[in-house]
VEXSEFI-88366 format. One line per 5 residues: number of its first residue (from 1); their letters; for each residue y, z, x of C-alpha. Coordinates in steps of 0.2 Angstrom, whole numbers. Layout:
residues N
NUM) A) Y:Z:X ~ ...;
END
This chain:
residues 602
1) XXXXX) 539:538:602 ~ 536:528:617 ~ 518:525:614 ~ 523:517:599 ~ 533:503:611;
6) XXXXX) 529:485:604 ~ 530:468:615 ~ 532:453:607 ~ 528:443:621 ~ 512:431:621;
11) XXXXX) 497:439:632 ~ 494:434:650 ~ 476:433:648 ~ 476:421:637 ~ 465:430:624;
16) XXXXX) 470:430:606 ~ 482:439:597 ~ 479:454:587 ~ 485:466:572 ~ 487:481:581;
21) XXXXX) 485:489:565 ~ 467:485:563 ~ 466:491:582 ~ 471:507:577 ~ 460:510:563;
26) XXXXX) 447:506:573 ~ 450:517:585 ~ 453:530:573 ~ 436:530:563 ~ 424:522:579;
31) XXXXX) 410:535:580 ~ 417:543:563 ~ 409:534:548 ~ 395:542:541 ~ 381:536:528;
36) XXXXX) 373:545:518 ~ 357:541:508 ~ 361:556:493 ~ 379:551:492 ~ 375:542:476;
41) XXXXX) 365:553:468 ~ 376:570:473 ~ 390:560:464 ~ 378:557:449 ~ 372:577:447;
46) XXXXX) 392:579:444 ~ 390:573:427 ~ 389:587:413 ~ 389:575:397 ~ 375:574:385;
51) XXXXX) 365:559:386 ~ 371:554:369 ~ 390:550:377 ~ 383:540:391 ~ 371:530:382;
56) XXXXX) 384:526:369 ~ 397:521:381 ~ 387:509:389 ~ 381:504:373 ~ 400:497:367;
61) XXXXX) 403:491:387 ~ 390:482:396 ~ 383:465:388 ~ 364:467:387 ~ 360:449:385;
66) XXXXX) 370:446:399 ~ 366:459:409 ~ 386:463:415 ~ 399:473:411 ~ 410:467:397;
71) XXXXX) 427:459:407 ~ 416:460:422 ~ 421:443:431 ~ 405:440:445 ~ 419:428:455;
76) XXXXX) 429:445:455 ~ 445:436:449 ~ 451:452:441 ~ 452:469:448 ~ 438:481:439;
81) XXXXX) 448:498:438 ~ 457:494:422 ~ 437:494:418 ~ 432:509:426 ~ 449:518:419;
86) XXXXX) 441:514:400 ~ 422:517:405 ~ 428:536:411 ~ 443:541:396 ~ 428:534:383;
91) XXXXX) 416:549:388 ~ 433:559:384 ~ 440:564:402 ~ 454:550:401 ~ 466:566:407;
96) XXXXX) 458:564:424 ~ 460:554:440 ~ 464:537:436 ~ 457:520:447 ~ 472:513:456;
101) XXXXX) 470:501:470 ~ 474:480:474 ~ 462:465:479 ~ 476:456:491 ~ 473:457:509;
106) XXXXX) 488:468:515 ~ 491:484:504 ~ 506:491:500 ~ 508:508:500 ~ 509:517:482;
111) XXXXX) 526:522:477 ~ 528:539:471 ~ 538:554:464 ~ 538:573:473 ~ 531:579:455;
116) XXXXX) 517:566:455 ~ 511:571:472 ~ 497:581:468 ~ 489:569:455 ~ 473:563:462;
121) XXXXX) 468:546:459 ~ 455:535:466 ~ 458:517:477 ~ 449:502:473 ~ 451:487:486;
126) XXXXX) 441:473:492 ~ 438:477:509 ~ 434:493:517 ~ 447:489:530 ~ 461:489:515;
131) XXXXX) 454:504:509 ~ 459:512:525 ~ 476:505:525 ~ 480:511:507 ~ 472:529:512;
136) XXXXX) 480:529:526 ~ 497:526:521 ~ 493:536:506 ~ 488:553:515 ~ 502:551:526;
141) XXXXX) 513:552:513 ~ 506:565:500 ~ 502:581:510 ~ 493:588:494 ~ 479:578:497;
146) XXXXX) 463:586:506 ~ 453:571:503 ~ 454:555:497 ~ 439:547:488 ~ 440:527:485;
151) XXXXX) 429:512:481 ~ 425:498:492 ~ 420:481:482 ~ 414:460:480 ~ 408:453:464;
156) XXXXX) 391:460:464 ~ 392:475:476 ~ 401:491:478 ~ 401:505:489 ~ 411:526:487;
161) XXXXX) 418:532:503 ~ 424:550:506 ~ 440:551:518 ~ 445:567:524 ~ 451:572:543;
166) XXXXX) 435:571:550 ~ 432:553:545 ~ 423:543:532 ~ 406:545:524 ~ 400:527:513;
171) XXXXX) 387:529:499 ~ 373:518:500 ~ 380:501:491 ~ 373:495:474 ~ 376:481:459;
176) XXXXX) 385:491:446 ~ 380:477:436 ~ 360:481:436 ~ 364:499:436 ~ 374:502:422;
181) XXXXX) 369:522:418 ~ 370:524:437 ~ 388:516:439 ~ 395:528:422 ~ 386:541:430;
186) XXXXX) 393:538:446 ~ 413:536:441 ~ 412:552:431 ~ 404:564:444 ~ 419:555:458;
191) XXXXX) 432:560:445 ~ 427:576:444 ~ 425:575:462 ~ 442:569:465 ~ 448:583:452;
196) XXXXX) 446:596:467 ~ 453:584:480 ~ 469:592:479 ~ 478:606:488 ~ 479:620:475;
201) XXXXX) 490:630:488 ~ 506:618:488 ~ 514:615:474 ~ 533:607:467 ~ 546:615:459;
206) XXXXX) 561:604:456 ~ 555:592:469 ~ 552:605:483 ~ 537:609:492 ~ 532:625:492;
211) XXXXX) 517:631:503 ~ 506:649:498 ~ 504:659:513 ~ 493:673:518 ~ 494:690:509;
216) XXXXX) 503:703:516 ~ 502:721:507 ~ 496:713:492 ~ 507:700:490 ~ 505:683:494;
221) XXXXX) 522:672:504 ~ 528:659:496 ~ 537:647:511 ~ 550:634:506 ~ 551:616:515;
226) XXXXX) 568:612:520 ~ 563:595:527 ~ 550:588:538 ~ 552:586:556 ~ 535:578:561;
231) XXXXX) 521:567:549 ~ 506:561:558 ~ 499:545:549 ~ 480:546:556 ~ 467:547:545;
236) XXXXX) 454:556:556 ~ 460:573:567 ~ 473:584:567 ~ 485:575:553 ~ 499:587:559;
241) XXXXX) 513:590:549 ~ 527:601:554 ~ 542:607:542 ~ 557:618:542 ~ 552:631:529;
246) XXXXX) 562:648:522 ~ 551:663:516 ~ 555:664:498 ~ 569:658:488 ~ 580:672:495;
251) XXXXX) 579:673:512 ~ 591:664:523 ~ 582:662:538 ~ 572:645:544 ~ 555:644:552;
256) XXXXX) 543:631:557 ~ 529:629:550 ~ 515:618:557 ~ 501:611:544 ~ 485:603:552;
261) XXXXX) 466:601:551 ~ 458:609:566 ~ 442:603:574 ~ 429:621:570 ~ 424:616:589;
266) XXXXX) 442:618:596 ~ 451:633:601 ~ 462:641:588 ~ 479:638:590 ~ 488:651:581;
271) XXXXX) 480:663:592 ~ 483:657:608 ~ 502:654:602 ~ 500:675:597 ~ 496:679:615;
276) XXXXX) 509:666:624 ~ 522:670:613 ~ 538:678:621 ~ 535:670:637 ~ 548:660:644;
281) XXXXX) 549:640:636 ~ 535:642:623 ~ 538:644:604 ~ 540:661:598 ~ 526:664:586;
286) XXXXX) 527:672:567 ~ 510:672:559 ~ 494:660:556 ~ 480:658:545 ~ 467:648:538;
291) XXXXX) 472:638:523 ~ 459:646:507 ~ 457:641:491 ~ 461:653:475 ~ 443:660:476;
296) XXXXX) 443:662:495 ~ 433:646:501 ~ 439:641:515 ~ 449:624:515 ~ 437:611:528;
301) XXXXX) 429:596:529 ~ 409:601:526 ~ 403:589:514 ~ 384:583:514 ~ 382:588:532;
306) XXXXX) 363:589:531 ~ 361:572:525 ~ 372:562:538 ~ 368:548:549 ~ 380:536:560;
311) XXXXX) 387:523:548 ~ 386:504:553 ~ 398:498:566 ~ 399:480:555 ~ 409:488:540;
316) XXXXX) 426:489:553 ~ 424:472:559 ~ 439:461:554 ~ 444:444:557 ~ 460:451:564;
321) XXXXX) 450:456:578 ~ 445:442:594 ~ 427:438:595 ~ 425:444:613 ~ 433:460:608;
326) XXXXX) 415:471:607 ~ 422:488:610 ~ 418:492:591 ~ 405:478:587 ~ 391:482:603;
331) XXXXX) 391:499:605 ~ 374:505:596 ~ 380:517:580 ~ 385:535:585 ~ 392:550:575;
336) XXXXX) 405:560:582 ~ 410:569:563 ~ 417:586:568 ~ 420:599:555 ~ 440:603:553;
341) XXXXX) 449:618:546 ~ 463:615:535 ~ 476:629:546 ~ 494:632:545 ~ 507:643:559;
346) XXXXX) 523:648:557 ~ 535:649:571 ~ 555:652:573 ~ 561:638:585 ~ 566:620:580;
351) XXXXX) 568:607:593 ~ 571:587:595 ~ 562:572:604 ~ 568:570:624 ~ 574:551:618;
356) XXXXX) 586:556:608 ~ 596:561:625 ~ 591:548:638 ~ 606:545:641 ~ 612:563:646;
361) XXXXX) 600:563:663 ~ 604:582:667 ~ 596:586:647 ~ 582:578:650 ~ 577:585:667;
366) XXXXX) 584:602:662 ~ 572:601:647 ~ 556:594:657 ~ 560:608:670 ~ 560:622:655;
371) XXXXX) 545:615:646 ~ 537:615:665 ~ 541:634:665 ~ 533:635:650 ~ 518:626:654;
376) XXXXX) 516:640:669 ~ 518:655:657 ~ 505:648:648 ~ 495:643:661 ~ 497:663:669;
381) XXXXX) 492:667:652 ~ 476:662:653 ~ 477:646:646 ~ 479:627:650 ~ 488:615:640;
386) XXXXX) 478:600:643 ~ 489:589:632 ~ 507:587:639 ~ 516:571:628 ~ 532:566:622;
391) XXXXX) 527:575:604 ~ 524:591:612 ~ 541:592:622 ~ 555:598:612 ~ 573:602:615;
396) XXXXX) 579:615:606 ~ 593:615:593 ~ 603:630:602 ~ 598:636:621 ~ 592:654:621;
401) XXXXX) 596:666:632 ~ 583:670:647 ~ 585:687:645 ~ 575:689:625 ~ 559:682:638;
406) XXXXX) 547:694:641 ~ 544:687:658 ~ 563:688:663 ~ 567:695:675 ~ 550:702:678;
411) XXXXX) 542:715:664 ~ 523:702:665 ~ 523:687:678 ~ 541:682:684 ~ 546:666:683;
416) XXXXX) 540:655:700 ~ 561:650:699 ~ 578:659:690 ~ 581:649:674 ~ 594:636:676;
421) XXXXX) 610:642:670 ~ 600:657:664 ~ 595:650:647 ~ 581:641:639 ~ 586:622:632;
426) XXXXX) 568:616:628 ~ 549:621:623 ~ 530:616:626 ~ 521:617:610 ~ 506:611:603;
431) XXXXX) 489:623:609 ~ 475:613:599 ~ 468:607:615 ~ 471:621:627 ~ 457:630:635;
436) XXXXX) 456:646:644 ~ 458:645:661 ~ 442:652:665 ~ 432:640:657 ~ 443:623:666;
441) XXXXX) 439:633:683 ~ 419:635:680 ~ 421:616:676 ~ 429:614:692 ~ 417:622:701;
446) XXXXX) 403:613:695 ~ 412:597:695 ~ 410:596:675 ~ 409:579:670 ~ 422:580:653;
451) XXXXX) 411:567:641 ~ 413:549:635 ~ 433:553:631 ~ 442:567:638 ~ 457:577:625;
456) XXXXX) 473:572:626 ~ 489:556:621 ~ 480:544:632 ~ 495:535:637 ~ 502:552:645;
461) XXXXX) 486:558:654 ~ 484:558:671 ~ 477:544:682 ~ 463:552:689 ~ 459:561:674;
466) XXXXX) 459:542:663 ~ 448:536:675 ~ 435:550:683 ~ 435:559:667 ~ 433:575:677;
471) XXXXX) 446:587:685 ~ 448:586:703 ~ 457:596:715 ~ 474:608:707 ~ 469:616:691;
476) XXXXX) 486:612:685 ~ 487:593:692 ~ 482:584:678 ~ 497:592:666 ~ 510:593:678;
481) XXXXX) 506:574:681 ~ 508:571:663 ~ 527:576:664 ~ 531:563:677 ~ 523:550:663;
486) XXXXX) 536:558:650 ~ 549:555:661 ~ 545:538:666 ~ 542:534:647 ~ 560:541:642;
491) XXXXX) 569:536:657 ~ 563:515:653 ~ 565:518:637 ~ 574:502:633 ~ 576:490:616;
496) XXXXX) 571:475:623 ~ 584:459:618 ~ 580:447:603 ~ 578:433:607 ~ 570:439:626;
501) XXXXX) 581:437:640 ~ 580:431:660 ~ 588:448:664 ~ 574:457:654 ~ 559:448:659;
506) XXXXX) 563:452:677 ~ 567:471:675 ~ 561:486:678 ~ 561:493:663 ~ 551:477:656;
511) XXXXX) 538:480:671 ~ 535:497:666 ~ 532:493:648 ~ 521:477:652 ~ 510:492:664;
516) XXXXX) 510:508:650 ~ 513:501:635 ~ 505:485:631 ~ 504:479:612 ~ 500:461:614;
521) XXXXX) 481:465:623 ~ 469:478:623 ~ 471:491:637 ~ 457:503:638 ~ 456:521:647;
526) XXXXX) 450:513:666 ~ 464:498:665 ~ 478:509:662 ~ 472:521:675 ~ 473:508:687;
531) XXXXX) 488:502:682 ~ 495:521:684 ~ 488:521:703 ~ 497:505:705 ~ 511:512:701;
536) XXXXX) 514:527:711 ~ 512:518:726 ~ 527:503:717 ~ 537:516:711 ~ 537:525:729;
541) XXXXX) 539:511:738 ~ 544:495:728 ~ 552:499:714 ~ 572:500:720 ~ 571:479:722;
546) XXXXX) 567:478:703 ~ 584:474:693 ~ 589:488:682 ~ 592:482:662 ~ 601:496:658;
551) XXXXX) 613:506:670 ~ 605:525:664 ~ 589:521:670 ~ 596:520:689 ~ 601:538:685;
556) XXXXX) 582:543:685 ~ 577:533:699 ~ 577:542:713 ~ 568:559:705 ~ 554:546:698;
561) XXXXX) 553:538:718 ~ 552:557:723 ~ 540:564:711 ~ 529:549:711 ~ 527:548:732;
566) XXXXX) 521:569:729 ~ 510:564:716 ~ 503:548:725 ~ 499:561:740 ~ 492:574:730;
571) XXXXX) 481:562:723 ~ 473:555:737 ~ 473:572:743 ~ 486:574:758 ~ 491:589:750;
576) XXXXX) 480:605:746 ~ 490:619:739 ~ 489:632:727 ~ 492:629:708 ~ 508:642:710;
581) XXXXX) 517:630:726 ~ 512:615:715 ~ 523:621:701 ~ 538:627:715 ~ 536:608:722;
586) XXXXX) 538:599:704 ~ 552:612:699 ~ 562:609:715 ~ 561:592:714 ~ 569:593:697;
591) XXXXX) 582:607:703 ~ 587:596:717 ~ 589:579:706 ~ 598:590:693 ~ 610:595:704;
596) XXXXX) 613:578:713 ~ 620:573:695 ~ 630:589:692 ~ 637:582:707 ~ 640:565:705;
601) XX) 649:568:689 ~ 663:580:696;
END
């Protein structure tokens, strides 16, 4: 995607380079690491062993005289879950989770078979910082998992952490060399623990996922994956996941179904995609549900919620991170843990990312004119989307005729303009972060202040939205202002030359990446902001004396000059018009460039 864009160019500023890995874990867990003062203790009460095992088992392992585990090194030259791994299979639960994990600064992520997937272990590491790495990378990649739960550790201290998708929670740390009953104790109850981190409703058969769906008359659904078309690496959020699945071995019909962890706070999802479904560019729903376990719990990220406090901002400082870098250092501890629900929706289109056809112009405008339509059905449903990105854009696989729409020609609202070519070619998808119309307007009206960081893919949110953190003027502004960003993203979309050419440095294409997608320097919410004023006015007024890199981007030109001069306007507020002409002023914009290019290539 292009907010994954990387520059290997030195920054202007001067400041210090940076793993932008580390930034992004930072930015991932800021305000979402938790402590908790009974951490140690809950995982003690797991233990259901007589006291005759435990004191046996630290009898034959821990050195009285010295006072240490036996092949305990205090300069920590060996790693210690080989340790643990014995300490747990001598009180007879060797069956269990194992201790897994490496002491080198970068980690590796664990190699593994389909059929292994659902064995829990837990990570040992040096750092808490590789710890995030190797969870990371590990939930990514193993979609049974529900939680991860890992050990953090020096010489003489240790500390547990609990990731899920609503962050971390640390243990208080001790000396598992001064507390030898309290570390056995411990590593038992976060086997046992670990036991229940897996997903009982996904399973393998012959190295094929298979996820257990709702019940219907009795009978629970078994849905098949095909293959995944979406894996979200984050550790905290949504982790989305979306697959193209079958119901049952015998049915020869694909769906998609999307796998996340929704915030309890947020709208639900599946339900607003039941009441927009069948409008014109929006996915066509199937079903939803809540993801429960075997006994009917229900699948979340509650865990020792009475006992939490904000977590230490020290424990993700890194050396990898520049000194005057304070965003994560200075801020006093806050705690923004929300509690997610593991939920899953089924829906029948398949589509594919906008870059994969930059170089066809008249697909990509036809697609972000369709996805606009969609955008409006849902908006006349009651909703907004509030989170228009690259992801959430797709083409679809095989147009679909306008007329299977419910609001073609005109049986709800009729579309503000006739479909081109009367067929849908691409969808808007994604409603975690809609909300009701209703509720965006009352903001409005009081002139709501949306919090520290308002929802949405930073890098595709509007200017003023970045940089008031408030809505302002059109309802609809802020969204429709997001697909001009999708465009310009795409339409720059350029692999840069290795080794770095004249030709680049000086292009357009390279000046647009340097503004929106910086990797060799931080860039917060208010810089980029200013950099997208900046840009309207350059991209309205300057930007045809810029070199082109490529010859496609030249095709795009004159829409993005266009739809950046009305936007510019709008913003500082030389147009007031309704949310319905703003839609027929973006659309016709679009119409128009579209046909230019139909043509220009007759």
């Amino acid at each position: 995607m292009p907010d994954n864009w990387s520059d290997s160019e030195s920054s202007h500023s001067g400041r210090p380079t940076f793993d932008p890995r580390v930034r992004v874990i930072q930015h991932e867990l800021s305000h979402r690491i938790a402590s908790s003062a009974v951490f140690l203790s809950y995982l003690c009460e797991r233990v259901e062993l007589d006291p005759g095992t435990l004191e046996r088992v630290v009898s034959d392992h821990w050195d009285q005289n010295r006072c240490r585990w036996r092949d305990w090194i205090e300069e920590y030259a060996t790693a210690p879950q080989p340790l643990f791994n014995r300490l747990v299979s001598s009180c007879g639960l060797g069956d269990g989770p194992s201790f897994a994990g490496h002491g080198s600064r970068v980690v590796e992520s664990m190699e593994v078979s389909q059929t292994a997937a659902t064995k829990p272990f837990i990570p040992v590491c040096r750092s808490f910082l590789d710890l995030v790495v190797f969870v990371k990378q590990t939930l990514s990649s193993r979609i049974a998992f529900k939680c991860i739960y890992g050990i953090f550790i020096s010489a003489s201290n240790m500390t547990y952490v609990r990731f899920d998708r609503a962050g971390a929670i640390i243990s208080d740390t001790f000396n598992p060399n001064r507390e030898p009953a309290g570390l056995l104790r411990s590593l038992i109850g976060i086997t046992n623990l670990s036991r229940a981190s897996v997903d009982t409703t996904v399973s393998y058969e012959e190295e094929t996922e298979t996820f257990l769906g709702p019940s219907i008359a009795g009978e629970r659904i078994w849905f098949i994956a095909e293959g995944y078309l979406h894996r979200n690496a984050a550790i905290q959020g949504s982790a989305a996941r979306v697959l193209i699945v079958r119901k049952g071995e015998d049915s020869a019909q694909s769906f998609v179904l999307k796998d996340w962890w929704r915030s309890e706070a947020d709208i639900g999802e599946g339900e607003v995609a039941r009441i927009a479904s069948g409008r014109f560019g929006l996915p066509e729903y199937v079903s939803h549900w809540a993801v429960c376990e075997s006994d009917r719990a229900l699948q979340d990220t509650a865990f020792l919620k009475e006992s939490l406090v904000p977590g230490s901002n020290d424990i993700m400082c890194s050396d990898d991170t520049p000194d005057d870098d304070g965003e994560f250092r200075d801020d006093p501890p806050t705690l923004e843990r929300q509690n997610r629900v593991h939920s899953q929706l089924v829906t029948t289109e398949r589509g594919e990312h906008l870059l994969k056809f930059r170089r066809s112009p008249i697909i990509v405008l036809t697609a972000i004119h369709d996805a606009i339509l969609g955008h409006w059905g849902l908006f006349k449903a009651g909703y907004l989307h509030c989170d228009v990105s690259y992801g959430n854009l797709l083409v679809l696989t095989s147009p679909i005729p306008a007329s299977r729409y419910q609001n073609y020609p005109s049986k709800m609202h009729i579309l503000p303009v006739a479909p081109l070519n009367d067929r849908c070619t691409a969808i808007l998808n994604d409603f975690d972060t809609a909300k009701p119309v209703s509720d965006v307007f009352a903001d409005a009206q009081k002139d709501f202040d949306l919090g520290r960081e308002p929802r949405g893919t930073t890098v595709y949110m509007s200017a003023k939205l970045l940089l008031e953190r408030k809505r302002t003027g059109s309802l609809v502004h802020d969204d429709l202002e997001s697909f001009l960003w999708i465009l310009i993203a795409v339409a720059t979309w350029v692999d840069p030359p290795d080794p770095s050419s004249e030709a680049w440095r000086l292009s357009f294409e390279r000046k647009i990446r340097y503004f929106l997608f910086p990797m060799d320097r931080p860039l917060d919410r208010s810089d980029l902001a200013v950099h997208k004023l900046g840009l309207f006015t350059w991209l309205s007024k300057y930007s045809s004396v810029w070199p082109r890199f490529d010859p496609t981007t030249e095709k795009y030109l004159d829409v993005i000059k266009k739809w950046s001069e009305y936007t510019d306007d709008a913003l500082n507020k030389k147009l007031m018009v309704s949310e319905d002409v703003y839609y027929l002023d973006i659309l016709n914009l679009l119409r128009n460039a579209i046909e230019a290019l139909n043509v220009s290539v007759q």
